[in-house]
mmCIF file of the N, C-alpha and C atoms, coordinates in Angstrom:
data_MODEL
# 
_entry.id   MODEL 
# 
loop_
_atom_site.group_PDB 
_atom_site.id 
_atom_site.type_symbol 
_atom_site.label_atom_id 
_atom_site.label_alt_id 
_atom_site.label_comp_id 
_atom_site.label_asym_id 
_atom_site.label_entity_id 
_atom_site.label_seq_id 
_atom_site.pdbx_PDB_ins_code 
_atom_site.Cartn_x 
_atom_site.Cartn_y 
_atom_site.Cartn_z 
_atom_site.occupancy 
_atom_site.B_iso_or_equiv 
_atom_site.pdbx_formal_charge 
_atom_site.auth_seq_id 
_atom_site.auth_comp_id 
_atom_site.auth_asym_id 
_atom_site.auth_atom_id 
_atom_site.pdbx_PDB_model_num 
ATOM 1   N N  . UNK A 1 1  ? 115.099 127.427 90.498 1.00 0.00 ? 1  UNK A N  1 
ATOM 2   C CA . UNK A 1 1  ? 113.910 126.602 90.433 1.00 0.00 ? 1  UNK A CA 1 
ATOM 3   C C  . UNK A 1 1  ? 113.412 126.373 91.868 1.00 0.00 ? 1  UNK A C  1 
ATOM 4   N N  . UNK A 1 2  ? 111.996 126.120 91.900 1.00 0.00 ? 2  UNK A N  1 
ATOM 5   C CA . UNK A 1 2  ? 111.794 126.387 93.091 1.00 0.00 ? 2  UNK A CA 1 
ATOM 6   C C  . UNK A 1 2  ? 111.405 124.521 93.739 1.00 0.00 ? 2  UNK A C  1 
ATOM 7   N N  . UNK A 1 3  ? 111.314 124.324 95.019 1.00 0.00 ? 3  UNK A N  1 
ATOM 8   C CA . UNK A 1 3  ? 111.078 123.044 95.526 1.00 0.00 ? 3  UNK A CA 1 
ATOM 9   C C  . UNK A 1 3  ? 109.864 122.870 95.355 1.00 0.00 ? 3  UNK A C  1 
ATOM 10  N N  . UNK A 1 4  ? 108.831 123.432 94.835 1.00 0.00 ? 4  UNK A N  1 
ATOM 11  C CA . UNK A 1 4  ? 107.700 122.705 94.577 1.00 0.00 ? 4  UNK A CA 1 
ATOM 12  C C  . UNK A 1 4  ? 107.866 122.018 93.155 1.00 0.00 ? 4  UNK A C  1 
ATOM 13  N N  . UNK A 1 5  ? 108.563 123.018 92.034 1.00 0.00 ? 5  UNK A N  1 
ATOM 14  C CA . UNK A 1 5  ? 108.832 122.953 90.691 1.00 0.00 ? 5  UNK A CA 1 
ATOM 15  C C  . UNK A 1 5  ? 109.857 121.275 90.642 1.00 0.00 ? 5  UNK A C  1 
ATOM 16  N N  . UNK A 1 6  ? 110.842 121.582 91.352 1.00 0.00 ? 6  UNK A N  1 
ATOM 17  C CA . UNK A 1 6  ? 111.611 120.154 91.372 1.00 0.00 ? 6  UNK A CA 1 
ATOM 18  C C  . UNK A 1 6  ? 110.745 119.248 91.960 1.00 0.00 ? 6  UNK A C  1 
ATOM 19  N N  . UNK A 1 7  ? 109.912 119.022 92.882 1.00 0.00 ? 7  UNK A N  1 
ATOM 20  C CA . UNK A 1 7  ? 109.603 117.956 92.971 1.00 0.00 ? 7  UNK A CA 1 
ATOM 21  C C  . UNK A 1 7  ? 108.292 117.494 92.229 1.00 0.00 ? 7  UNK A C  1 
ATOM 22  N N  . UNK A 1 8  ? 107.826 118.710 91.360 1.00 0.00 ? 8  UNK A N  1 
ATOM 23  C CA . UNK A 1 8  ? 106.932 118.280 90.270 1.00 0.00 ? 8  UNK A CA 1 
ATOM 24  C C  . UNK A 1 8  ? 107.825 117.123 89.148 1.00 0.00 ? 8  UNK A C  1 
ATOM 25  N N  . UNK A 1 9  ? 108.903 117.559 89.027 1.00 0.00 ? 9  UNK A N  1 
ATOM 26  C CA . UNK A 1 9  ? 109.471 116.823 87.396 1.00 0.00 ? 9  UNK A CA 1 
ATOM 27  C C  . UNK A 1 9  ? 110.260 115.829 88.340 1.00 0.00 ? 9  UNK A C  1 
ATOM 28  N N  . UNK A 1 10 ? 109.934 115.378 89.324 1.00 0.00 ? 10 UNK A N  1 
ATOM 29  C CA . UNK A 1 10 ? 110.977 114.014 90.228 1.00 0.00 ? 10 UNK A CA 1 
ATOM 30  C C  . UNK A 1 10 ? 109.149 113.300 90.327 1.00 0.00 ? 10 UNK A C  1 
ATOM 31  N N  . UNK A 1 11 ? 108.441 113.703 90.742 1.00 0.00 ? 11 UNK A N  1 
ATOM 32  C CA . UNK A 1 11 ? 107.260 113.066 90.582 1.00 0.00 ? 11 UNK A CA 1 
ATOM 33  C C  . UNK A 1 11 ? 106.646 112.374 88.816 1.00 0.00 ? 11 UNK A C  1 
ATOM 34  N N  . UNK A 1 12 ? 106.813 113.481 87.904 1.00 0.00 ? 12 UNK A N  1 
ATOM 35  C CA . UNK A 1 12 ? 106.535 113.108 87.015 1.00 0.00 ? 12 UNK A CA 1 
ATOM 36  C C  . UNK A 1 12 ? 107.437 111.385 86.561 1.00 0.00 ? 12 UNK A C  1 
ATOM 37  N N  . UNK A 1 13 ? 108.586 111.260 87.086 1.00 0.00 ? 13 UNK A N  1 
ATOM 38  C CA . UNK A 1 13 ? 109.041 110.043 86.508 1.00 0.00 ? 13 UNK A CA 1 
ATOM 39  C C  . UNK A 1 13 ? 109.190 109.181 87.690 1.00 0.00 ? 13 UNK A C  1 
ATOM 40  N N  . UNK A 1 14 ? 108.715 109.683 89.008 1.00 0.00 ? 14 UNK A N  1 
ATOM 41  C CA . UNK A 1 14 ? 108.810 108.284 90.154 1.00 0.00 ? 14 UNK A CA 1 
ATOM 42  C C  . UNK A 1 14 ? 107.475 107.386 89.840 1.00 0.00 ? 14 UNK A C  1 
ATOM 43  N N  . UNK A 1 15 ? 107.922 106.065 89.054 1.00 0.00 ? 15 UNK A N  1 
ATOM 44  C CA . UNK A 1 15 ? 107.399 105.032 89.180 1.00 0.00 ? 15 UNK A CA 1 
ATOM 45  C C  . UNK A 1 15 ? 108.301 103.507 88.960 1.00 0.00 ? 15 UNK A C  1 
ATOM 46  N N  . UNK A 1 16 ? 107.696 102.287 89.735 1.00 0.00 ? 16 UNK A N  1 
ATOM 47  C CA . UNK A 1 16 ? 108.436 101.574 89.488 1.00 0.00 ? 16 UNK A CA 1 
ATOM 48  C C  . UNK A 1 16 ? 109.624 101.060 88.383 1.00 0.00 ? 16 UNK A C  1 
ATOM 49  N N  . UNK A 1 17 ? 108.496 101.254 86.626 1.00 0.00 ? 17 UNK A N  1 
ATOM 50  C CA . UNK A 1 17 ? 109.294 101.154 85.483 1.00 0.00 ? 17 UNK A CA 1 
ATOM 51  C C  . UNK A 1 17 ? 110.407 102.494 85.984 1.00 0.00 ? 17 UNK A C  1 
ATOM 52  N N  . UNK A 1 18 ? 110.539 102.861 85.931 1.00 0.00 ? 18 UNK A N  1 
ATOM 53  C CA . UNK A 1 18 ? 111.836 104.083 85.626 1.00 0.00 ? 18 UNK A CA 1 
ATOM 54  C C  . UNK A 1 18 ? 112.993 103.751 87.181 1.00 0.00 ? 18 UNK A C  1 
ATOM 55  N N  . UNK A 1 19 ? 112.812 102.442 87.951 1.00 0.00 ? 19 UNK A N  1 
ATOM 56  C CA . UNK A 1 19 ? 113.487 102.529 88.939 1.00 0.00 ? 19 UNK A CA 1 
ATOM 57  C C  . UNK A 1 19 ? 114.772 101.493 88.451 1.00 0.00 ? 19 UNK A C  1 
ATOM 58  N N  . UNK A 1 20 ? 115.807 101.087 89.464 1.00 0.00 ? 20 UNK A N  1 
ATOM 59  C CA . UNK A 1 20 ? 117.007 100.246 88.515 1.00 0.00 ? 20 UNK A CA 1 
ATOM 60  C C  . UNK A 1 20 ? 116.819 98.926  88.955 1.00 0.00 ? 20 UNK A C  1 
ATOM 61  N N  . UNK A 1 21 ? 115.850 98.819  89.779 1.00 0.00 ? 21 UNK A N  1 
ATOM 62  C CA . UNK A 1 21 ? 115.404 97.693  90.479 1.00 0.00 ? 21 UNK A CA 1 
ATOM 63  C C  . UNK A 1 21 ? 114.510 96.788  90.066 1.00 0.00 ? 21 UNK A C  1 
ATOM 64  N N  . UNK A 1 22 ? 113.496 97.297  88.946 1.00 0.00 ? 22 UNK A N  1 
ATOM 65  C CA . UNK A 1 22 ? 112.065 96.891  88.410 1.00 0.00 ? 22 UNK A CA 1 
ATOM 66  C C  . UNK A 1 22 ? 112.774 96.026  87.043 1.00 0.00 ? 22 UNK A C  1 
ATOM 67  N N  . UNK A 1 23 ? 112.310 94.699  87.181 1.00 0.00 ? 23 UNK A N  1 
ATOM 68  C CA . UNK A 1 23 ? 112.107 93.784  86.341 1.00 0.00 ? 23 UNK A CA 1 
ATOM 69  C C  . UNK A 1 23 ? 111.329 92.752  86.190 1.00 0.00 ? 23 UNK A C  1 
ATOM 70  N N  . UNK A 1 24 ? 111.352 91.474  85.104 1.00 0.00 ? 24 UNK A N  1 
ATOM 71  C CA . UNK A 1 24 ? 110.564 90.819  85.279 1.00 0.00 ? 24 UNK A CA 1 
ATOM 72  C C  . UNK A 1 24 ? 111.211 89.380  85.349 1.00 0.00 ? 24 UNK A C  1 
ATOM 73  N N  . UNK A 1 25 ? 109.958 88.521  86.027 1.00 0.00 ? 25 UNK A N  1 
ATOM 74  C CA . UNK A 1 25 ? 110.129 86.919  86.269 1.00 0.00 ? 25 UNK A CA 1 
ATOM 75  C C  . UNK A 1 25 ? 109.387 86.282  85.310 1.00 0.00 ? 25 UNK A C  1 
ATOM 76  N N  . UNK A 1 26 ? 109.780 85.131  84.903 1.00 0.00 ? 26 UNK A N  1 
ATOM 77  C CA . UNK A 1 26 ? 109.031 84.513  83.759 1.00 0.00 ? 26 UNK A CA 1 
ATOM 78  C C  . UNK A 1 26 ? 108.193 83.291  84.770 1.00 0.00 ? 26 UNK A C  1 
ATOM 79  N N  . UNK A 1 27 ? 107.229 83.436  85.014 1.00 0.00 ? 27 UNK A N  1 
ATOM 80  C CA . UNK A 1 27 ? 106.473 82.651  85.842 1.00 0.00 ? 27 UNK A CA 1 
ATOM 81  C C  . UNK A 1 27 ? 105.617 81.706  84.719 1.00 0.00 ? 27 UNK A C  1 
ATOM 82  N N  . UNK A 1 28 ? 105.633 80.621  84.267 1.00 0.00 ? 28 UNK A N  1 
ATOM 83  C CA . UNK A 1 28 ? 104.391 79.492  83.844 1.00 0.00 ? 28 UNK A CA 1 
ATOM 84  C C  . UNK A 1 28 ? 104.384 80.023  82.260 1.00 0.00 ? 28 UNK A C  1 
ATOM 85  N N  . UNK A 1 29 ? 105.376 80.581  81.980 1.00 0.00 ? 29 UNK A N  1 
ATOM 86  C CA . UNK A 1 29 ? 105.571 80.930  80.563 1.00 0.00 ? 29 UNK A CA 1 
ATOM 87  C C  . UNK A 1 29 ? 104.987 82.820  80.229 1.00 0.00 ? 29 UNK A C  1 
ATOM 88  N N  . UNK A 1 30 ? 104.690 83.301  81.745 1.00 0.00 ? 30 UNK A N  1 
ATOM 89  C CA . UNK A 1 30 ? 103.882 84.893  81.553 1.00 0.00 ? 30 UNK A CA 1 
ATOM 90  C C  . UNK A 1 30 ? 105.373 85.623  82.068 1.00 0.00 ? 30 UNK A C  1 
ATOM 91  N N  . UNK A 1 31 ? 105.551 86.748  81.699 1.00 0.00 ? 31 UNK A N  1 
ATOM 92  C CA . UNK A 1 31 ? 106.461 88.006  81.826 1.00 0.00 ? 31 UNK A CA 1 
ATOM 93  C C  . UNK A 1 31 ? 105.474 88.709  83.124 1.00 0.00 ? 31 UNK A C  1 
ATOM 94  N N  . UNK A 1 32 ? 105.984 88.143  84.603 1.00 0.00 ? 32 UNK A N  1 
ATOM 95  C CA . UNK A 1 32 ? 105.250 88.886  85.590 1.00 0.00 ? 32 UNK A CA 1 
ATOM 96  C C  . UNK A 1 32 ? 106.662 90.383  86.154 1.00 0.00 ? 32 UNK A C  1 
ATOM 97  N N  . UNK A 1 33 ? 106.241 91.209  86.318 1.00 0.00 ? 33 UNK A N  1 
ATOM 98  C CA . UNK A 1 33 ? 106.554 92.638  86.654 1.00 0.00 ? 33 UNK A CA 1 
ATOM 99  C C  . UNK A 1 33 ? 106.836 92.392  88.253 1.00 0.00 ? 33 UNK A C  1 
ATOM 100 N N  . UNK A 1 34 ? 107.617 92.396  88.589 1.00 0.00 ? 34 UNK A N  1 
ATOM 101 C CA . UNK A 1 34 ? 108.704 92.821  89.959 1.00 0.00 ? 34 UNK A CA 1 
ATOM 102 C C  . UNK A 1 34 ? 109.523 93.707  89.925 1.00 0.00 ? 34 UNK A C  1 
ATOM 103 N N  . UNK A 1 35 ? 109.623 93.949  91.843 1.00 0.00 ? 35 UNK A N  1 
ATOM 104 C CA . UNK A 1 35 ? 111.049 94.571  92.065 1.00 0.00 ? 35 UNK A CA 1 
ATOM 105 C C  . UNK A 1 35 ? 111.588 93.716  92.709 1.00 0.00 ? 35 UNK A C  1 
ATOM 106 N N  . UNK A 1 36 ? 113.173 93.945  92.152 1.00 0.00 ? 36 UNK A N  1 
ATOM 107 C CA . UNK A 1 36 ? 113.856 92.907  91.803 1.00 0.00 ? 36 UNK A CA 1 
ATOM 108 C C  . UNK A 1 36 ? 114.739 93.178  93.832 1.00 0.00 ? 36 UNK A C  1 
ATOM 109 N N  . UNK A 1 37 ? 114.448 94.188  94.176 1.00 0.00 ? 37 UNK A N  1 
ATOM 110 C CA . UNK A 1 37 ? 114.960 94.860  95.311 1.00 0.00 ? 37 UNK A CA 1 
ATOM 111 C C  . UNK A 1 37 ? 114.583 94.331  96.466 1.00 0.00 ? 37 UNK A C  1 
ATOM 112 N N  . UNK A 1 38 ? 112.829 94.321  96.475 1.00 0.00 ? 38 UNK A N  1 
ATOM 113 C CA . UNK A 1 38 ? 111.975 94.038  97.524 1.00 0.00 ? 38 UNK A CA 1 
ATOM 114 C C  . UNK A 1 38 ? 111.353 92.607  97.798 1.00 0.00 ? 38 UNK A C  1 
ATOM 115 N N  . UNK A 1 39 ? 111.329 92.463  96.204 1.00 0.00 ? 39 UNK A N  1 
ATOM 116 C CA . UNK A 1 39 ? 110.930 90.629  95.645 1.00 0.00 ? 39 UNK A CA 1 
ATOM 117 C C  . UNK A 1 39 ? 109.389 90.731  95.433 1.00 0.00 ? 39 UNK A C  1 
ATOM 118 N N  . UNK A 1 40 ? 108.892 92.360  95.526 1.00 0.00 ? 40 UNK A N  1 
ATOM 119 C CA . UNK A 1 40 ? 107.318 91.674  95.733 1.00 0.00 ? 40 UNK A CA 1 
ATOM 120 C C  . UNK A 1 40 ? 106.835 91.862  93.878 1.00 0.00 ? 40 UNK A C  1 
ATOM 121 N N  . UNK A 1 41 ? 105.837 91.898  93.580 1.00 0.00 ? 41 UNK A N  1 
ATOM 122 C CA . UNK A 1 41 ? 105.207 91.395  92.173 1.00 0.00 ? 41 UNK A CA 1 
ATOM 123 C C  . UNK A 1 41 ? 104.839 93.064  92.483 1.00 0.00 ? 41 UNK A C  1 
ATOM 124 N N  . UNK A 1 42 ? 104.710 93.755  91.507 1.00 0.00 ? 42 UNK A N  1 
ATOM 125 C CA . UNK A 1 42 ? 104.678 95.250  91.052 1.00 0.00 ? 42 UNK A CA 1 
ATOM 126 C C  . UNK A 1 42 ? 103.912 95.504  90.010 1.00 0.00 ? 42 UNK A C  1 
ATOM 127 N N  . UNK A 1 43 ? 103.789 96.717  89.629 1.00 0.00 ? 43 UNK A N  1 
ATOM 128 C CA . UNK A 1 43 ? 103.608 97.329  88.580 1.00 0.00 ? 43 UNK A CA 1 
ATOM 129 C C  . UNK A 1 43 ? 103.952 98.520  87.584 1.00 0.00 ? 43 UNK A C  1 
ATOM 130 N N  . UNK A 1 44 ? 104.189 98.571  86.271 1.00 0.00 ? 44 UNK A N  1 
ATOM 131 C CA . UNK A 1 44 ? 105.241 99.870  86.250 1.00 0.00 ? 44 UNK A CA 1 
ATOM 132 C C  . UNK A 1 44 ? 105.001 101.175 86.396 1.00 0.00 ? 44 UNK A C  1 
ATOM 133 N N  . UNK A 1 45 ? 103.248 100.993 86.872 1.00 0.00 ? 45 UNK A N  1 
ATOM 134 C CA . UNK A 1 45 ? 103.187 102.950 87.533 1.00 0.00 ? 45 UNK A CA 1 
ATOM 135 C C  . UNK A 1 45 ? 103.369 103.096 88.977 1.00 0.00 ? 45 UNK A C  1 
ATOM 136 N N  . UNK A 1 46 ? 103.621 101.841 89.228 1.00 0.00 ? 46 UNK A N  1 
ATOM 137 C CA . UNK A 1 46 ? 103.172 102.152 91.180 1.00 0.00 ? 46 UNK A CA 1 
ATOM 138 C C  . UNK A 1 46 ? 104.290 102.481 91.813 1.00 0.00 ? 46 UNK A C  1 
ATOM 139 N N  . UNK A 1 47 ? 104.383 103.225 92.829 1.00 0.00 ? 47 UNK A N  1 
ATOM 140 C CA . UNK A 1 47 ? 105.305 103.856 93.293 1.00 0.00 ? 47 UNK A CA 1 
ATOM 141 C C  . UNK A 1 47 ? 106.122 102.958 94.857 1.00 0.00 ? 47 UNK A C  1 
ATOM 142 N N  . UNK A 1 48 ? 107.097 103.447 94.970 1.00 0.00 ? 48 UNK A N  1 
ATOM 143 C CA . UNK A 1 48 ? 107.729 102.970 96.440 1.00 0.00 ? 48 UNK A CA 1 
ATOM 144 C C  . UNK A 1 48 ? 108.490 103.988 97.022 1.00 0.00 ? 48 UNK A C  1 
ATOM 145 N N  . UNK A 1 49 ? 108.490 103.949 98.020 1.00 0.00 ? 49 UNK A N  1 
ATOM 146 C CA . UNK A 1 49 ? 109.622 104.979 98.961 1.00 0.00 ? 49 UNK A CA 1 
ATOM 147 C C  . UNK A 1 49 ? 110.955 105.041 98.769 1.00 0.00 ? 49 UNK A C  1 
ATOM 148 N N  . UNK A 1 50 ? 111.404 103.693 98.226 1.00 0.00 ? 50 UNK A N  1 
ATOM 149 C CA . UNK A 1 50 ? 112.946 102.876 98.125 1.00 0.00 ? 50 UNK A CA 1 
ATOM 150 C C  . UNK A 1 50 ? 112.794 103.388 96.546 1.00 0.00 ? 50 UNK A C  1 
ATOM 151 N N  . UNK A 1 51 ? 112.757 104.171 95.692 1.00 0.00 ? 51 UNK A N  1 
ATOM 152 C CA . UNK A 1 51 ? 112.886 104.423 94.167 1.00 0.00 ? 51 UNK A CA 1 
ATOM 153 C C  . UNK A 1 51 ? 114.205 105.119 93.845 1.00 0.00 ? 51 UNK A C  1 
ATOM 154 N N  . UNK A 1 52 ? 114.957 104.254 93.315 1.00 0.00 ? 52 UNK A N  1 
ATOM 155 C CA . UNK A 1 52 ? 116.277 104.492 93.175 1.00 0.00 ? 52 UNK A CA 1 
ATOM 156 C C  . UNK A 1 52 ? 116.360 104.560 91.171 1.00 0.00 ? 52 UNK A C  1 
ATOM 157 N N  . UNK A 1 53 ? 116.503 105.587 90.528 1.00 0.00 ? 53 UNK A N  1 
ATOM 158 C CA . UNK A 1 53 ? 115.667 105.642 89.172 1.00 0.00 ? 53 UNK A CA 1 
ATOM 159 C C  . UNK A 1 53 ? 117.020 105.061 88.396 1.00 0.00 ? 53 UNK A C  1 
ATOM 160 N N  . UNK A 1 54 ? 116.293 104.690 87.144 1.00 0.00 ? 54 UNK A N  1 
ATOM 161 C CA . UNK A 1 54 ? 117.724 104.562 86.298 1.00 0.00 ? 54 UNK A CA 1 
ATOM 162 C C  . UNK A 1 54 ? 118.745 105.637 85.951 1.00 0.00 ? 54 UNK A C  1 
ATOM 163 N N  . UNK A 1 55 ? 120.086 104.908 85.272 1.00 0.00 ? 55 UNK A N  1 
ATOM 164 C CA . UNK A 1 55 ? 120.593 106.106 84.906 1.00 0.00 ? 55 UNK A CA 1 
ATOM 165 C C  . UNK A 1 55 ? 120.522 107.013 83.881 1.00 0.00 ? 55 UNK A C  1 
ATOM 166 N N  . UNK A 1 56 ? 119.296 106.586 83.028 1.00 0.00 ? 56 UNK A N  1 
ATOM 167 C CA . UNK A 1 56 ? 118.920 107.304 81.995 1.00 0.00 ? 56 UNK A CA 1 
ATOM 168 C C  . UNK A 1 56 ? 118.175 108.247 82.523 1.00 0.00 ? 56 UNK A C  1 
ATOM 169 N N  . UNK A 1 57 ? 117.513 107.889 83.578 1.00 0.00 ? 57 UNK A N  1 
ATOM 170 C CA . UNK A 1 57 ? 116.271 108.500 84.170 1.00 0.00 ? 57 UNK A CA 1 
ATOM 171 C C  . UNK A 1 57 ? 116.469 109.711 84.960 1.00 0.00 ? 57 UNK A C  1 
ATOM 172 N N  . UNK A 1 58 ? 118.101 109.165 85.873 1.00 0.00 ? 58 UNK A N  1 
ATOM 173 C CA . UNK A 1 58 ? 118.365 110.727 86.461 1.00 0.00 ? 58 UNK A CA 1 
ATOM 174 C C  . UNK A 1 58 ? 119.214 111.806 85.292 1.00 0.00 ? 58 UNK A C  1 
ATOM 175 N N  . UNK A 1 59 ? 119.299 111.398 84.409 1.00 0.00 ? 59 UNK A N  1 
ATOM 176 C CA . UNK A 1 59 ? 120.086 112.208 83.285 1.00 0.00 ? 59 UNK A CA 1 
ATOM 177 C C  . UNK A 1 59 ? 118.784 113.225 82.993 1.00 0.00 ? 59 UNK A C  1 
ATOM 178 N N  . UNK A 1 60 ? 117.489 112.246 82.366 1.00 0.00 ? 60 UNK A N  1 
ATOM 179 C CA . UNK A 1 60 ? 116.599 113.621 82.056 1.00 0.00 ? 60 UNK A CA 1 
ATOM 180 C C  . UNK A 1 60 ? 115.799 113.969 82.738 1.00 0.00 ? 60 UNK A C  1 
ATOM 181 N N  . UNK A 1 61 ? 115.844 113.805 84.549 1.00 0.00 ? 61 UNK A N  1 
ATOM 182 C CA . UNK A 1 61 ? 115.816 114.440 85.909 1.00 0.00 ? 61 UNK A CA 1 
ATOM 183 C C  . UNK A 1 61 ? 116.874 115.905 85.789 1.00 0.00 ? 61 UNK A C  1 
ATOM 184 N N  . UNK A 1 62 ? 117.764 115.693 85.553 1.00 0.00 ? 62 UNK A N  1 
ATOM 185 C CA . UNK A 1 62 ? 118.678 116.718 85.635 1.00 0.00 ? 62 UNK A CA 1 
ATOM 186 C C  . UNK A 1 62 ? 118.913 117.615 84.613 1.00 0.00 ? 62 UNK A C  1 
ATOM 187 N N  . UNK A 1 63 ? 118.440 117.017 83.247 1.00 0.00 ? 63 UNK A N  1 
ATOM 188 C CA . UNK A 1 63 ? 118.173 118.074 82.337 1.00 0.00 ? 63 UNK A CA 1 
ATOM 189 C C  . UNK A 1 63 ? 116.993 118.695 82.407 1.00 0.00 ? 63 UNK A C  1 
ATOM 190 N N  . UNK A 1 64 ? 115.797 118.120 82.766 1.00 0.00 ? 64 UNK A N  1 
ATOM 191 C CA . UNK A 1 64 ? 114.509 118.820 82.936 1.00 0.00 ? 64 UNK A CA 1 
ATOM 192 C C  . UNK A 1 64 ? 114.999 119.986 83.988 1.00 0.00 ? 64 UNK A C  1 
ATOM 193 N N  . UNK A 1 65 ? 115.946 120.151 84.851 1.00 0.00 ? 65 UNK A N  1 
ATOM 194 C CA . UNK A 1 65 ? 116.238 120.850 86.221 1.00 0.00 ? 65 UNK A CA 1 
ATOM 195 C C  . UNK A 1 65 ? 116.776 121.989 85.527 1.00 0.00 ? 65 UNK A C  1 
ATOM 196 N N  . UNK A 1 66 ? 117.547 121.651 84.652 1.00 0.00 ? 66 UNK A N  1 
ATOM 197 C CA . UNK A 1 66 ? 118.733 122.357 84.277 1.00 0.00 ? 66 UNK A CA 1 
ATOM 198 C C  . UNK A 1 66 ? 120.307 122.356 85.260 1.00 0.00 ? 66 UNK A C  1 
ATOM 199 N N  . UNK A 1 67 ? 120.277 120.925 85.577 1.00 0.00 ? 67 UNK A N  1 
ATOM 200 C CA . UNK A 1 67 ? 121.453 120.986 85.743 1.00 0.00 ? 67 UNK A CA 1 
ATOM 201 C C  . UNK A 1 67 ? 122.515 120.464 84.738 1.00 0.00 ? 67 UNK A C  1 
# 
C-alpha cells in the first residue's frame, strides 16, 4: 500500500469523535463536546495534531490497511 493510500484511510477517521480523549461536560443541564486532553470545548469533526484514536478505531485503521 502506498503512503498516499495510508494516509487517505488515517484521514478518513482523524476527527475528534474517534479520538480516546473526546468527551462530554454536562454544563447548565446541555451535553457540551470536549477534549478531555486539552480541556478546550470541541467538536466531533474537528481535527487536532495530538489525535490519539480509539481502540476500536485503530482496529479498523488496521484492517482497512490490511494489517
Amino acid at each position: 500500500m502506498k503512503e498516499h493510500e495510508r494516509q487517505a484511510i488515517i484521514n478518513h477517521y482523524h476527527a475528534c469523535a474517534s479520538c480516546r480523549h473526546f468527551g462530554h461536560d454536562d454544563r447548565q443541564g446541555k451535553q457540551v463536546p470536549i477534549c478531555r486532553r486539552l480541556g478546550y470545548d470541541t467538536q466531533p469533526d474537528w481535527q487536532f495534531n495530538c489525535w490519539d484514536p480509539k481502540p476500536r478505531v485503530k482496529q479498523a485503521i488496521h484492517k482497512k490497511m490490511g494489517w
